[in-house]
Wavefront OBJ file of the C-alpha trace (Angstrom):
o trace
v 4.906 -17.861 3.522
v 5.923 -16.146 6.550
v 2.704 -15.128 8.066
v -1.106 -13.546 7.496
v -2.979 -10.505 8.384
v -6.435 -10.000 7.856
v -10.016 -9.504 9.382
v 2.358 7.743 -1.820
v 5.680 18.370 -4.407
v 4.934 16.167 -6.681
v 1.342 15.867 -8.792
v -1.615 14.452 -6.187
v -3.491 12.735 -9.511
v -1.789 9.299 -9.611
v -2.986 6.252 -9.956
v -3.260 4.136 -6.623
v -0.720 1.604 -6.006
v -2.856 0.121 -3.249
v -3.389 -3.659 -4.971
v -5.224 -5.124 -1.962
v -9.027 -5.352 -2.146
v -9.635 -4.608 1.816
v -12.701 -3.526 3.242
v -14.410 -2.625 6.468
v -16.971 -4.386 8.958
v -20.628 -4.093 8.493
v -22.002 -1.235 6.614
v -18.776 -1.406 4.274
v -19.347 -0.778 0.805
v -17.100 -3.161 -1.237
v -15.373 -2.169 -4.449
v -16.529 -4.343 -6.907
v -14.014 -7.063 -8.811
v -14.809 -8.843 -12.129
v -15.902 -12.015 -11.389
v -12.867 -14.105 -12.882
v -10.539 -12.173 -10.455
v -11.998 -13.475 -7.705
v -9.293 -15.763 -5.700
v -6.730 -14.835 -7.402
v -3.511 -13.158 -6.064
v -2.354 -9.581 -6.270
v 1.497 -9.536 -5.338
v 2.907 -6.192 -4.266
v 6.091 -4.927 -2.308
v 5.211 -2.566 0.237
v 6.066 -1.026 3.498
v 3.743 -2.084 6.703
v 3.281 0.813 9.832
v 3.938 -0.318 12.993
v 0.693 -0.854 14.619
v -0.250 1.791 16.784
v 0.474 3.837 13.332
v -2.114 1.422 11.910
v -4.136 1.766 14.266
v -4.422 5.719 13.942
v -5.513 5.619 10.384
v -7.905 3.678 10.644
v -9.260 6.161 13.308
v -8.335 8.987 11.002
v -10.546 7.018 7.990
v -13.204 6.635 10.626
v -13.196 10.116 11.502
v -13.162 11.291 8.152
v -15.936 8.623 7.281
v -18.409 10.418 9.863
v -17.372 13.885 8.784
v -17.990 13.488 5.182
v -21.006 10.953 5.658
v -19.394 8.604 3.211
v -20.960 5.553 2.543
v -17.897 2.706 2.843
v -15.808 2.178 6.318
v -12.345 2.553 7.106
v -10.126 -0.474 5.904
v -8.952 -3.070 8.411
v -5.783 -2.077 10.276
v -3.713 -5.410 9.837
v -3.999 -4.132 5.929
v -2.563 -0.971 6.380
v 0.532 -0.309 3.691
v 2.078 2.043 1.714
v 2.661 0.268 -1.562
v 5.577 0.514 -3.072
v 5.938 -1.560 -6.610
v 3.681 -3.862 -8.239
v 4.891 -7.648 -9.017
v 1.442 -8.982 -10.800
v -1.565 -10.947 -10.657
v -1.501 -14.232 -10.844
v -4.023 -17.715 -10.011
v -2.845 -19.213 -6.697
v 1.199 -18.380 -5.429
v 3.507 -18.749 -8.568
v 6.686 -20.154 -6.869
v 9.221 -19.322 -9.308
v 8.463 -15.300 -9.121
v 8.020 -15.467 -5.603
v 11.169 -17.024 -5.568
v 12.758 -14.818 -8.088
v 11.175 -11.398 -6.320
v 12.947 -12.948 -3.123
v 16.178 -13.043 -4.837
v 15.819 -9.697 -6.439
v 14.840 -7.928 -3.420
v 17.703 -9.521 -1.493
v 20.272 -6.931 -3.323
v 18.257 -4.142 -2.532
v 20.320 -1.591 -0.164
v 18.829 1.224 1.854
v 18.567 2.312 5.198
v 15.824 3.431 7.416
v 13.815 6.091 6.587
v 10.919 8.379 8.338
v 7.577 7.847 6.637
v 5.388 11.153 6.992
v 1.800 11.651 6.183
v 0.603 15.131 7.146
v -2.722 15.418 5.384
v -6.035 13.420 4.243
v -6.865 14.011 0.367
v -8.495 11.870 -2.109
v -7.349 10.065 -4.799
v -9.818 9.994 -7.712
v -9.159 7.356 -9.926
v -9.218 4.803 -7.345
v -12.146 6.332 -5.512
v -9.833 6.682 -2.704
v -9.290 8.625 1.024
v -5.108 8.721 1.650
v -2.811 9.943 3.984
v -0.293 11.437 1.885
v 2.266 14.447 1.673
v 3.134 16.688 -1.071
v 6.589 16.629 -0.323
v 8.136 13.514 -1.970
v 10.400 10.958 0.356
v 13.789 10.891 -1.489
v 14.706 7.527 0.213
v 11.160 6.492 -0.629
v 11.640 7.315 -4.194
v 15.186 5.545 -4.473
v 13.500 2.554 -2.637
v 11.068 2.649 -5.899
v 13.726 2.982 -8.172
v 16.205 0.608 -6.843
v 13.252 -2.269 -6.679
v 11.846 -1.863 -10.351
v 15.929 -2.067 -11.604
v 16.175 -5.425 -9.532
v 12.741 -7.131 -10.983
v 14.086 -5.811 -14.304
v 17.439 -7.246 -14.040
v 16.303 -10.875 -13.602
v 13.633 -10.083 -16.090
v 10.370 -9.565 -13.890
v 7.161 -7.578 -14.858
v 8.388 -4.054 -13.182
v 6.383 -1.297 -11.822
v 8.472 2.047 -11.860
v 6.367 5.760 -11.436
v 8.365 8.660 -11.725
v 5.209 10.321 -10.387
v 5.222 7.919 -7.164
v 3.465 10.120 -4.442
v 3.967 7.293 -1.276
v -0.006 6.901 0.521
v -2.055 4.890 2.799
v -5.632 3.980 1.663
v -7.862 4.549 4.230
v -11.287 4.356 2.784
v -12.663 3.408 -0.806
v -15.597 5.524 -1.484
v -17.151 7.512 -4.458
v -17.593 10.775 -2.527
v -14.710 13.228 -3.491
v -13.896 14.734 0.083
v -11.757 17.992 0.524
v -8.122 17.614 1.217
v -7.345 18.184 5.048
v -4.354 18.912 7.185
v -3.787 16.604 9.978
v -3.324 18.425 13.316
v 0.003 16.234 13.890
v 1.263 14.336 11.008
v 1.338 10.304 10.453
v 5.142 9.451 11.612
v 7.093 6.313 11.892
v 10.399 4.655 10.752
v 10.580 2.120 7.934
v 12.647 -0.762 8.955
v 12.239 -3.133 6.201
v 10.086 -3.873 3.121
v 7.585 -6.827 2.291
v 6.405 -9.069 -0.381
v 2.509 -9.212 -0.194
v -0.186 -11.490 -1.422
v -3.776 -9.852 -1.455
v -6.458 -12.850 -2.157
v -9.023 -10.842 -4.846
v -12.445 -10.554 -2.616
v -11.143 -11.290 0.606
v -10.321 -9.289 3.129
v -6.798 -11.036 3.698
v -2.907 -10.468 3.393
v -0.485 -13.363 3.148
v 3.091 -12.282 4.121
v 5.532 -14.520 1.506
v 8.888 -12.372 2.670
v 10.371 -9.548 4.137
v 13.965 -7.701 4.001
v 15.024 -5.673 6.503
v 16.189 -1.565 5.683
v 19.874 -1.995 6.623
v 21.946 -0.251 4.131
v 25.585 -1.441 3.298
l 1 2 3 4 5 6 7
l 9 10 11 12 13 14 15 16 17 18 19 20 21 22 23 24 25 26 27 28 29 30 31 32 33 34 35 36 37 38 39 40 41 42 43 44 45 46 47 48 49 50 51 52 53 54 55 56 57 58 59 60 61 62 63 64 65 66 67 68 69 70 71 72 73 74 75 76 77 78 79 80 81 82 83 84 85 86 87 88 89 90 91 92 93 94 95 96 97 98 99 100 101 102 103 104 105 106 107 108 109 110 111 112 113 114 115 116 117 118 119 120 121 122 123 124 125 126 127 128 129 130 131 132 133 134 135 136 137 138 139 140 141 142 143 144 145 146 147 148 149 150 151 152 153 154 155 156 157 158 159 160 161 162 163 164 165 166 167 168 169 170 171 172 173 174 175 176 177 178 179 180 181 182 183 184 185 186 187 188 189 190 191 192 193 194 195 196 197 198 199 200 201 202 203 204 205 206 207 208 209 210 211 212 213 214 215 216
C-alpha cells in the first residue's frame, strides 16, 4: 500500500465507471449502499489529476451545485479520478489479485497523454454531474484496451467498454442538470496510472500501486 487520500463522439449514456463511494462535507447527500457492502473494497485502475486540476472540479461541482440548487455537494478533491477499468469487489485487500493486477499492469506500454474535459453533463444511471468530452481520447481508449487484455491474460475479472467515454464525477445527485460548456476546458497530462482501493461507506482511497506512462 503505497499511500491514502481521503477526507470518460462517442454515446454520453454509459454507465459510470466511478467505483468510489465519495461524498462531500456537511449538507452532502450520500448515495446509499446495501448494508453488506459496507467495508468492503472496490478496486479500480484509474488516472488521478494533478491537484490544482482537482482542485478546479471540485469548484466547478460547487458551482454547478449552487446553480442547479442540487441537493448533494461536490466530492472531496483527494478523490478526484477518471476511472479507467474495474478489478472487483472484494472483503478486506485480496493479496494475490493485488499482486497479480501489479504484475499485469507492469507490461502495460503507453506514453503520456493530454486529458481534456470541456463540458459539465450528467450521467443518468449513476445519478451523476461529469466533466467529460464528446470527443473520445484515442490513447485513453488504447490505455482501456491494453489493461482489460493484461487482467485477461493472467486470467483476472476484466472490465473492457467499447463505449468508454473517460469522466470525472463531480457530484452524485438525482437532479438531471443541462449539459454545459466550460469557458476553458479541464487540461492536464497523464503521467502514470493507479491501482485504487475505495472502502464501501467511507469517504477514503487507499493507493496499493502505481505505473508510470512511459512508453517503450
Amino acid at each position: 500500500m503505497l499511500e491514502t487520500a481521503g477526507n470518460d463522439v462517442v454515446r454520453a449514456d454509459q454507465q459510470s465507471f466511478a467505483f468510489g463511494n465519495g461524498g462531500g462535507g456537511a449538507g452532502t447527500k450520500v448515495r446509499q449502499k446495501p448494508f453488506d457492502d459496507f467495508g468492503k473494497s472496490n478496486l479500480f485502475l484509474a488516472l488521478m489529476p494533478e491537484r490544482d486540476v482537482a482542485h478546479r472540479a471540485v469548484g466547478i461541482g460547487r458551482d454547478a451545485v449552487r446553480r442547479h440548487d442540487l441537493s448533494a455537494g461536490p466530492r472531496p478533491q483527494d478523490i478526484m479520478h477518471v476511472s479507467l477499468n474495474g478489478v472487483g469487489r472484494y472483503n478486506g485487500v485480496p493479496e494475490e489479485t493485488v499482486f497479480a493486477v501489479s504484475a499485469a499492469m507492469s507490461t502495460i506500454r503507453a506514453m503520456p497523454f493530454e486529458v481534456t474535459f470541456d463540458r459539465v453533463s450528467y450521467f443518468a444511471g449513476p445519478n451523476a454531474v461529469v466533466l467529460t468530452n464528446p470527443v473520445r481520447s484515442e490513447e485513453m481508449m488504447d490505455l482501456h484496451v491494453q489493461i482489460a487484455k493484461e487482467m485477461w491474460a493472467v486470467g483476472l475479472t476484466f472490465t473492457y467498454n467499447p463505449r468508454f467515454l473517460p469522466h470525472m464525477t463531480l457530484v452524485y445527485d438525482d437532479k438531471p442538470i443541462p449539459e454545459q460548456l466550460l469557458a476553458e476546458p479541464v487540461t492536464w497530462t497523464a503521467r502514470e496510472f493507479v491501482l485504487v482501493r475505495s472502502i464501501i461507506g467511507k469517504t477514503r482511497y487507499e493507493f496499493l500501486d502505481r505505473w508510470p506512462l512511459l512508453g517503450e
